[in-house]
C-alpha positions as CSV (number, residue, x, y, z in Angstrom):
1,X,77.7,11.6,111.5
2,X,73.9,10.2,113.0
3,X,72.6,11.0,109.7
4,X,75.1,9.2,107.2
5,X,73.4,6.1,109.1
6,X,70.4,7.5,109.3
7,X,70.6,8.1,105.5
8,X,71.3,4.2,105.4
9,X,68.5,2.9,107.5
10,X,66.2,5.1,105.2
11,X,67.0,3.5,102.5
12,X,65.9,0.0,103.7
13,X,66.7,-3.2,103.3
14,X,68.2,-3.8,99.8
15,X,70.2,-6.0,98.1
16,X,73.3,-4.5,99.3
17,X,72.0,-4.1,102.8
18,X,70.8,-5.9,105.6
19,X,69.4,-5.3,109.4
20,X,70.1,-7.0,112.5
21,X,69.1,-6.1,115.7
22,X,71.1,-8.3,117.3
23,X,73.7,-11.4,116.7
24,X,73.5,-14.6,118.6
25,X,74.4,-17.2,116.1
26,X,77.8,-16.8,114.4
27,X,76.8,-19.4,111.9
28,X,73.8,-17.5,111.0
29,X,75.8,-14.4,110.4
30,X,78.4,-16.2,108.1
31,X,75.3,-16.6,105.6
32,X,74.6,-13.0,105.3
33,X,78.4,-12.3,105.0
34,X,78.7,-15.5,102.1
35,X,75.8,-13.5,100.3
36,X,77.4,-10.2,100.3
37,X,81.0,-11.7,99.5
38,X,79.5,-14.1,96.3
39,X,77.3,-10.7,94.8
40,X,77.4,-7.4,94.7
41,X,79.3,-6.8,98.3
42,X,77.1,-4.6,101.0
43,X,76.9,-4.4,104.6
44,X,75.4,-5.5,108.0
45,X,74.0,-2.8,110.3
46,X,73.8,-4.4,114.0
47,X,71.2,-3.0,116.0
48,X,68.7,-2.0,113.9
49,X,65.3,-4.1,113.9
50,X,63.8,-4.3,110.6
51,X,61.5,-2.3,110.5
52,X,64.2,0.3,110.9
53,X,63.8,1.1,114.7
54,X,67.7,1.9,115.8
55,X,67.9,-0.3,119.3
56,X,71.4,-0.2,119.2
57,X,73.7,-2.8,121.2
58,X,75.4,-3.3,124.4
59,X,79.2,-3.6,123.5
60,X,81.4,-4.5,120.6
61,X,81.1,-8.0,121.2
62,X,78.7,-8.0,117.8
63,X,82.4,-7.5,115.9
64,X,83.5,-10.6,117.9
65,X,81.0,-12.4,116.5
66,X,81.3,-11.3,113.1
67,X,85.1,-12.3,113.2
68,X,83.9,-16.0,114.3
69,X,81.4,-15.8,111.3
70,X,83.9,-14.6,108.5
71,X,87.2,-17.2,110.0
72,X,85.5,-19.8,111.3
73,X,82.0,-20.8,109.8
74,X,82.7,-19.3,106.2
75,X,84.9,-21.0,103.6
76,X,87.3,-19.2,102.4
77,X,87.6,-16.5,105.3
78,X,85.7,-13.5,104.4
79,X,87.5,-10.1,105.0
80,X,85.0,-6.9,106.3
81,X,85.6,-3.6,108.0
82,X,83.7,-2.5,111.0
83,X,82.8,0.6,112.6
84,X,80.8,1.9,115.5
85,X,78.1,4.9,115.1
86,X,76.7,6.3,118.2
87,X,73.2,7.9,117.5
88,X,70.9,9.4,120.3
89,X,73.0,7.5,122.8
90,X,72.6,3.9,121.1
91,X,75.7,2.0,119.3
92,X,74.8,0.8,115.9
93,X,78.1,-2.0,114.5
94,X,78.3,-1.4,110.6
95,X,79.8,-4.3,109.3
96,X,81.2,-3.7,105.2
97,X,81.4,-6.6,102.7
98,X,83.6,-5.9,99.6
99,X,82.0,-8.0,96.5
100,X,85.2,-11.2,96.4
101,X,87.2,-12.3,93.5
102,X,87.7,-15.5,95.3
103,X,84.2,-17.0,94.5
104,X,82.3,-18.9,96.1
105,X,82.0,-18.5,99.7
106,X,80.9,-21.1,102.0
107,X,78.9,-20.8,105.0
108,X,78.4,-24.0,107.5
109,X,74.9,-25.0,108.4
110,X,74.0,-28.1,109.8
111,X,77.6,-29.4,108.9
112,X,76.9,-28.8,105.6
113,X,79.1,-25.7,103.3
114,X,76.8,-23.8,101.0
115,X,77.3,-20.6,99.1
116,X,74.7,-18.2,99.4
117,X,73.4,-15.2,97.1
118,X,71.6,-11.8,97.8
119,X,68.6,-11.6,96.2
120,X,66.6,-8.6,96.4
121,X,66.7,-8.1,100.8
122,X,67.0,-12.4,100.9
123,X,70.0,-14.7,101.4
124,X,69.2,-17.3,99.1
125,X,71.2,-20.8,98.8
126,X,73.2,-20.7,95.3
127,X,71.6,-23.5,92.7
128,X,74.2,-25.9,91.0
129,X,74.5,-23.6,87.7
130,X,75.9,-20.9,90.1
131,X,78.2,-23.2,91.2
132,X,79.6,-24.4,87.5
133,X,79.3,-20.6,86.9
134,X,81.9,-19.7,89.3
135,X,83.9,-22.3,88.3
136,X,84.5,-21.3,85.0
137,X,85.4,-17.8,85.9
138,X,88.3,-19.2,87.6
139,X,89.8,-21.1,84.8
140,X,92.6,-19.5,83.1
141,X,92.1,-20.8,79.8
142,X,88.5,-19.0,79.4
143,X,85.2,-20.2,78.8
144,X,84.8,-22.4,75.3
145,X,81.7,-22.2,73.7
146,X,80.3,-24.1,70.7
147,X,76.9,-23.6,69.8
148,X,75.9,-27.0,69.5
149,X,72.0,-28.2,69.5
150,X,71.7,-27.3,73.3
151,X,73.0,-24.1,72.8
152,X,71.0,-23.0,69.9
153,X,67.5,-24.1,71.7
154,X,68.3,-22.3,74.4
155,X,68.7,-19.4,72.8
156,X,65.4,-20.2,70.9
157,X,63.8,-20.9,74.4
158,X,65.1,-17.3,75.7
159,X,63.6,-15.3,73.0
160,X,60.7,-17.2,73.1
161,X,59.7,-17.7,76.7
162,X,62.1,-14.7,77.9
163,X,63.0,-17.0,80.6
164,X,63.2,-20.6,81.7
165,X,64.4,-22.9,84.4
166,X,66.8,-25.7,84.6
167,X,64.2,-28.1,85.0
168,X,62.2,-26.7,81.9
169,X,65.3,-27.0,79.7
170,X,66.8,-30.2,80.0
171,X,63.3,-31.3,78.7
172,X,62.6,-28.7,75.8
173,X,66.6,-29.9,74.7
174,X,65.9,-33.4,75.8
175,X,69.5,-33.3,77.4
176,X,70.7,-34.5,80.7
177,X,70.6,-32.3,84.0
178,X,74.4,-32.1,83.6
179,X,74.6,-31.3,79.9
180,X,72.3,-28.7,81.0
181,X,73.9,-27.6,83.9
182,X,76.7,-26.9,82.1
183,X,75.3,-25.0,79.0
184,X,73.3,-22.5,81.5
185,X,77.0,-22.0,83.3
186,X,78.9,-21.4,80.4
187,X,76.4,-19.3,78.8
188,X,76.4,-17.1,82.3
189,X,80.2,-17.5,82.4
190,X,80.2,-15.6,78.2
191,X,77.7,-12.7,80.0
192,X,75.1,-14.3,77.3
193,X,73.1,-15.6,79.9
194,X,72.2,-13.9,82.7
195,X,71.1,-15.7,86.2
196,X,67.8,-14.1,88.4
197,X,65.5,-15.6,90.8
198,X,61.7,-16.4,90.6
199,X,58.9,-17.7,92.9
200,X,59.8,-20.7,91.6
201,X,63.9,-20.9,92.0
202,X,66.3,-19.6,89.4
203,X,65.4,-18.7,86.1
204,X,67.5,-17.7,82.7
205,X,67.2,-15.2,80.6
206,X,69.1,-13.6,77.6
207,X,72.1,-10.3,78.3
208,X,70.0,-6.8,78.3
209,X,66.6,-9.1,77.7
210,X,63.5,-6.9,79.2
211,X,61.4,-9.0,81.0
């Protein structure tokens, strides 16, 4: 059984897992657990530093905390299943987060409710577009698309550039933020667009595009 975490830990931290030697901060947790919920799922293994070092942890209070994290700081409650490994003596909590159909997830900080993504090994805060996004795939009707102006420069802009931000096309449409806002989240919401993360903040790009 040591090496099915073992296995894990070899493979890093990913965008599907993270490592935490330890949890002091429900809050904290809950933005880990609101990235896993609003992308591709994953899990938490508690006591394990980053660098892959197993330290292990002193009880099960770490499941305690997760609990706080997923009822109380995240919005709506996130559901996870836990499970305690023993290797070489040392307790390692995995914690497993099923991708949600109930998009977005809130975590609390600083009184504030945020959704986050996982980006590559990072919880990164979602950008407005993610949040229109979401939106949409909730509405029963569907998504409504008419290739107006906007829509038809952006595609321009895509094959063009391969990718663009927000900022960079509401002025190459010389539309406002929230008729752009909304193209980008509609476009996602078709699976024309797609949404990844730069240096510089989100970015767009065309379905299948190479970049």
């Amino acid at each position: 059984m040591s090496r099915y975490i073992r296995n894990l830990i070899a493979e890093g931290e990913h965008v599907q897992q993270d490592f935490k030697y330890a949890i002091n901060d429900s809050r904290k947790i809950a933005r880990s657990l609101s990235a896993f919920a609003n992308t591709q799922g994953g899990r938490l293994l508690i006591g394990v530093k980053d660098n892959g070092v197993i330290a292990g942890v002193s009880s099960d209070e770490e499941v305690y905390m997760v609990e706080a994290a997923a009822n109380f700081y995240c919005r709506p409650a996130i559901e996870f299943s836990s499970k305690l490994w023993t290797i070489d003596g040392k307790v390692v909590v995995e914690i497993k987060i099923q991708e949600s159909k109930n998009k977005p997830h809130l975590a609390e900080k600083d009184g504030k409710w945020m959704a986050y993504v996982r980006v590559l090994d990072e919880n990164i805060l979602a950008d407005v577009v993610w949040m229109n996004y979401w939106k949409l795939q909730h509405r029963n009707e569907g998504v409504f698309m008419e290739y107006s102006l906007a829509e038809r420069k952006l595609i321009q802009l895509l094959e063009l550039r391969k990718e663009v931000s927000l900022e960079h096309f509401i002025v190459e449409a010389a539309i406002t933020r929230k008729e752009a806002i909304g193209v980008l989240a509609r476009m996602a919401a078709l699976d024309v667009v797609e949404i990844n993360y730069a240096e510089e903040g989100f970015v767009y790009s065309l379905k299948g595009q190479e970049l």
